[in-house]
N, C-alpha and C positions, 0 to 999 in steps of 0.2 A: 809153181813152187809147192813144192808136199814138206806135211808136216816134220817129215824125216830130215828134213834142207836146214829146219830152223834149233840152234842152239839150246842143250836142256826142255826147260819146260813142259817135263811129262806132264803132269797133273792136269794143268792149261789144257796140253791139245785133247789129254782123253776127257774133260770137263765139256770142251768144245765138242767132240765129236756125240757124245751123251746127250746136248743139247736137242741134235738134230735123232737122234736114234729115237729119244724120246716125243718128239712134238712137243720142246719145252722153248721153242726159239720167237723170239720177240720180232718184231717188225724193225724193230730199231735198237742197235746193241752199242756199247761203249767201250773200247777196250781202252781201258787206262793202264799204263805203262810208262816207267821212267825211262828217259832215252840210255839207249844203249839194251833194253831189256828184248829186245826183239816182236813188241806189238804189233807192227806193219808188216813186217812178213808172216806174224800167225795171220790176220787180216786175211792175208792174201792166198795163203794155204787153206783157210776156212774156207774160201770162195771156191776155191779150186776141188776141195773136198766135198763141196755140195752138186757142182757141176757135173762131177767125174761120172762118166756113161757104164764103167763098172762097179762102181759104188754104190751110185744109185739105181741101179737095176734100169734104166733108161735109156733108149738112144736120144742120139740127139735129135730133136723136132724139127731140124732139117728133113732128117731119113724118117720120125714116126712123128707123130699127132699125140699118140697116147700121153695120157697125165695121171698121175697116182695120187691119194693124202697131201695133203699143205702142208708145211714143215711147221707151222706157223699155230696147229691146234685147232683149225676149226675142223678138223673131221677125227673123230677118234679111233678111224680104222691105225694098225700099227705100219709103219713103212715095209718093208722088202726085208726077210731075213736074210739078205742076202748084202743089205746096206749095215742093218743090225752086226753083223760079224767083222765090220769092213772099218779101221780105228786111220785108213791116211786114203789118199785119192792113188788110184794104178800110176800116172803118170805118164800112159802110152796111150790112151785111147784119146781122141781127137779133141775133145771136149778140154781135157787136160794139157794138150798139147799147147792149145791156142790160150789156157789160163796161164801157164807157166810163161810163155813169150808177151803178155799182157798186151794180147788181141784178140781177146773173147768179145764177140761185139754186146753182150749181157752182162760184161764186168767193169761199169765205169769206176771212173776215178777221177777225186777231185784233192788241190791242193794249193798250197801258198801260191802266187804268179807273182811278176812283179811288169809295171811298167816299163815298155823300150822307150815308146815313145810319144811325146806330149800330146795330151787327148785319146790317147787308147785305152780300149777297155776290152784287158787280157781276160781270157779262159782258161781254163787246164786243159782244154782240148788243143789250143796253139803250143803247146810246151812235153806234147806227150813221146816225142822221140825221146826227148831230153827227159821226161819221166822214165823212160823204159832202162834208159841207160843208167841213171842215177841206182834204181833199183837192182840190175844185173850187176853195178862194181858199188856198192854202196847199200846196201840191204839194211845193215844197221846204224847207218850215217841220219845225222840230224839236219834240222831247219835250216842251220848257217851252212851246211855243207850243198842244200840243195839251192838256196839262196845264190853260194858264191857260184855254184855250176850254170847258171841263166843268168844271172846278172850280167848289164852291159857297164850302170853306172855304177860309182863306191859307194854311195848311200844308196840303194836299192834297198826299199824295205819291202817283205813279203808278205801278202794279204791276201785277204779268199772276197772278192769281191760280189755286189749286188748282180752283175751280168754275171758271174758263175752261178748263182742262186737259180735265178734265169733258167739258166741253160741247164741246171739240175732238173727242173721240176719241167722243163719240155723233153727231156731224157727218157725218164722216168713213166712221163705219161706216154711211152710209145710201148706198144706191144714185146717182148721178149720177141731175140728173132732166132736163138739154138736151142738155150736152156730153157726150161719151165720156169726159172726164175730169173729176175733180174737184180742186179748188183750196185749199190753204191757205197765207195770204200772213201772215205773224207778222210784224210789226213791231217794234223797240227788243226781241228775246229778252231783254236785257242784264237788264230787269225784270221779267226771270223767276226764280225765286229756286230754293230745293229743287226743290220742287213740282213743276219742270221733268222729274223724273223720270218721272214718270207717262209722257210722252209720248216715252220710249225704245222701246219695245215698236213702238208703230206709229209712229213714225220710220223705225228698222228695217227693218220687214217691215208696210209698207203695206197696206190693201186693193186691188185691180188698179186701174191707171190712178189712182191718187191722187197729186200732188204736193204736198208742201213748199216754201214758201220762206219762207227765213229772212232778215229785212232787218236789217242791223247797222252800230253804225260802231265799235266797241269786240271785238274778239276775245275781247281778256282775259275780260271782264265777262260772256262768254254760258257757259254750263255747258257742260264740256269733255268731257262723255260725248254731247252733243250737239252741236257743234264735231266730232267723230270721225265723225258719222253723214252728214255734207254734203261735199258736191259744191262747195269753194270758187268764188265766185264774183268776183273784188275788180275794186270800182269805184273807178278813178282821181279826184282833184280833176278839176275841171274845167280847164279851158284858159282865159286869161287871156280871148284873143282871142273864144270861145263866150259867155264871159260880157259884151265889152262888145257885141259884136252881139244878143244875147239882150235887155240893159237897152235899146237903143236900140229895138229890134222890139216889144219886149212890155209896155217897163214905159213908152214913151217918152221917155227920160230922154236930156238933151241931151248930143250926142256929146264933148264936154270933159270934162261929168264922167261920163258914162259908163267913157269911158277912163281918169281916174284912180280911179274907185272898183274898176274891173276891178283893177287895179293891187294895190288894196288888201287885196282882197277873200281872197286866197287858195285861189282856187279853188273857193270855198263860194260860191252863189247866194244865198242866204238871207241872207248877211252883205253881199253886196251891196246886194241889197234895203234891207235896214237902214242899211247906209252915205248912199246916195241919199236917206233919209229925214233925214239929218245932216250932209248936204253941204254944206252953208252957214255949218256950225259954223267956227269959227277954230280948229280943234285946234292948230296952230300957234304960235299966241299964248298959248294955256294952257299948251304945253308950254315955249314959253320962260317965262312966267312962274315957273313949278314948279322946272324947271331952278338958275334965278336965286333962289329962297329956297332950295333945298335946297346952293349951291354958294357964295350971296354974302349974302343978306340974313338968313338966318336963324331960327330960332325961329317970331320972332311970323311971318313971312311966312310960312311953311312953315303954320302952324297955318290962317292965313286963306286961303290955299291950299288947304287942305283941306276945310276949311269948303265952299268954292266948289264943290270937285266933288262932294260930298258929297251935294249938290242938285241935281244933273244927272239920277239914275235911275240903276238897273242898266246899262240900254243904251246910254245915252250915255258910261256909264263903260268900258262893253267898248268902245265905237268907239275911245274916248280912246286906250286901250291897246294897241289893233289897231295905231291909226295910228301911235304913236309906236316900236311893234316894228315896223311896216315900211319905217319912215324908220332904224333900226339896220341894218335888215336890208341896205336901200339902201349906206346909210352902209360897212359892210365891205364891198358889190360894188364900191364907189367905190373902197374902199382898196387892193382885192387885182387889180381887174381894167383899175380906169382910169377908168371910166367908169360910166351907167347909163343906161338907156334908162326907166323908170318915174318919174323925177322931174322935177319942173316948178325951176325955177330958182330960188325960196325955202328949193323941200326941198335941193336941191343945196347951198345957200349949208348952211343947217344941219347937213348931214352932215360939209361941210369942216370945220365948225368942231368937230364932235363928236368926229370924229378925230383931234383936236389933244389933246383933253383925255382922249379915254380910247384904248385900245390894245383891240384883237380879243378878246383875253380877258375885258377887263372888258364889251365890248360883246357879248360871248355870252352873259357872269351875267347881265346887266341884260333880257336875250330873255328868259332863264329863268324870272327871277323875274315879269314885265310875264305872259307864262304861264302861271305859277302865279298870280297875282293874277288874272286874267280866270276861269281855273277857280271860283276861292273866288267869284266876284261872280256867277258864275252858280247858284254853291249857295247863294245869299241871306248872304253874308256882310256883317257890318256896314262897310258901305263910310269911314266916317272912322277905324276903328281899321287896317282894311286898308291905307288911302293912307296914314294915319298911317306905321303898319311899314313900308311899301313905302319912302314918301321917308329912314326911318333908312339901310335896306338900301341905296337906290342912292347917300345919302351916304358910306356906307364901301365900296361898290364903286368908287366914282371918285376919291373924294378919299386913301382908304387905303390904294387897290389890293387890297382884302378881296373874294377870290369867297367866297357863302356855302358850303359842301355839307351838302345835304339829302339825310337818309337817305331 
């Protein structure tokens, strides 16, 4: 994968590439990135760009011996003017070949596993076909998307266990057998749990020429004795505008709704994707419907209203929610600025009217909570008691002027 593969983020790859031009690269890096921002594929394009036999001015140590400067700073000579000029990897010389197909044997990887069966204690090395593939049709897909691809059971939950700890730090300690360097690219750390401890020592204090990287979209969630060891890396949302040229380029998705799901999307590709799979829906109509029992009709409609989304799926339930926090979101640009450039003239008409009935305040609980709800629907919450709660809540945020606060 070369830089050129992955969506926007100039700034990123040329920040990335300056790292290593310079001799400013840490033993251990952290790219934090919100899902859908594309961190795993720079990850993966960084590796590639380091490895690359025309980049780096190096053959592979298969065919030569020779070793140049550490990328890493301990020697002050400057690398190759010849890497200095060079901002992506060729992607034809063999080094490159075997990063892109993700069987570089210097480019590990590690990541969520889950349990088949009672008493096993899974690797990322038993699940790496199923890594390779996820990656080629899933580049910007998340946890649950790689969770439901290897799961056998419904509660399969996805973990980075003490035996991959293990088997990182027996990896690691073995010589490079192409590259000058060797690679390790950790994925979702977040389900890394204790056990992460193990891999302070050689976090730390590496073997030579060993990199880290650590892929994240939660800070909080990854172990903060390891958070201390990394070389931050943060990867911005993406840009409205990369994402609809991206849908139109790649996924071919017609330039209309390209442009509104860009819109939508929040700078997350992956919720893009998903959007364009549900473009057609009338969220619209369901959310005036909703609106209209929880404000006029009542009970029974509210109930059969719920009923109705109830049956739509997880995913159709987060779009539902997407869309109607970004028609709020709209809705106070409209209020506070004048105008808006992201809405088509229905949404328009409906944010007038939303503004009528509730004030900024109430339009910021109601982001909150739509928020909070999308969370809980991604952790398998039961979606009729959810919507149930949800329509009480936004009947006493509007009609009562009640913000909830949650501790």
């Amino acid at each position: 994968m070369q830089f050129a593969d992955i969506i926007g983020q100039a700034e990123v790859k040329k920040d990335l590439a300056e790292l290593v031009q310079h001799n400013r690269l840490s033993h251990a890096l952290l790219f934090l990135g919100k899902e859908g921002s594309g961190s795993l594929s720079l990850a993966i394009a960084f590796t590639q760009y380091i490895v690359c036999e025309k980049v780096n001015g190096r053959q592979s140590m298969v065919n030569s011996q020779q070793s140049g400067p550490s990328l890493f700073g301990e020697e002050p000579e400057p690398l190759t003017s010849k890497f200095e000029s060079s901002t992506d990897s060729c992607g034809v010389c063999s080094a490159c070949i075997k990063a892109a197909q993700l069987v570089h044997p210097d480019i590990h990887f590690s990541y969520p596993t889950v349990t088949k069966k009672p008493g096993e204690k899974p690797i990322a090395t038993d699940f790496i076909t199923d890594w390779r593939d996820f990656i080629n049709h899933s580049p910007y897909g998340n946890a649950y998307d790689w969770i439901e691809q290897i799961k056998e059971k419904e509660n399969s939950q996805g973990k980075i266990t003490a035996e991959e700890c293990n088997d990182i730090i027996r990896k690691l300690s073995l010589k490079s057998f192409e590259s000058e360097y060797k690679f390790l690219i950790m994925w979702m750390p977040e389900m890394l749990g204790a056990e992460g401890n193990k891999l302070l020592k050689l976090i730390e204090e590496p073997p030579p020429n060993t990199l880290f990287i650590l892929v994240a979209e939660n800070e909080a969630q990854v172990l903060q004795t390891i958070v201390s060891r990394c070389q931050l890396v943060k990867i911005p949302a993406l840009e409205t505008n990369n994402i609809e040229e991206a849908l139109i380029s790649r996924n071919k998705t017609e330039p209309a709704i390209a442009k509104q799901v860009a819109a939508l999307s929040d700078g997350n590709y992956r919720e893009a994707l998903q959007l364009v799979q549900h473009a057609e829906e009338d969220w619209q109509s369901l959310l005036r419907e909703w609106l209209n029992a929880i404000l006029k009709t009542g009970p029974v409609a509210q109930t059969k209203w719920v009923e109705e989304i109830s049956r739509l799926g997880r995913e159709k339930q987060k779009q539902f929610l997407r869309y109607f926090n970004h028609l709020l979101e709209e809705a106070i640009h409209l209020r506070i600025i004048g105008e808006s450039h992201n809405m088509g003239e229905k949404e328009r008409d409906f944010a007038e009217k939303f503004n009528k009935i509730a004030g900024i305040e109430q339009q910021q609980a109601i982001i909150e909570e739509l928020d909070r709800a999308s969370y809980y629907i991604e952790r398998n919450a039961h979606g009729k008691m959810l919507f149930h709660a949800l329509t009480i809540k936004l009947y006493h945020i509007i009609q009562d002027k009640i913000v909830f606060l949650v501790e």
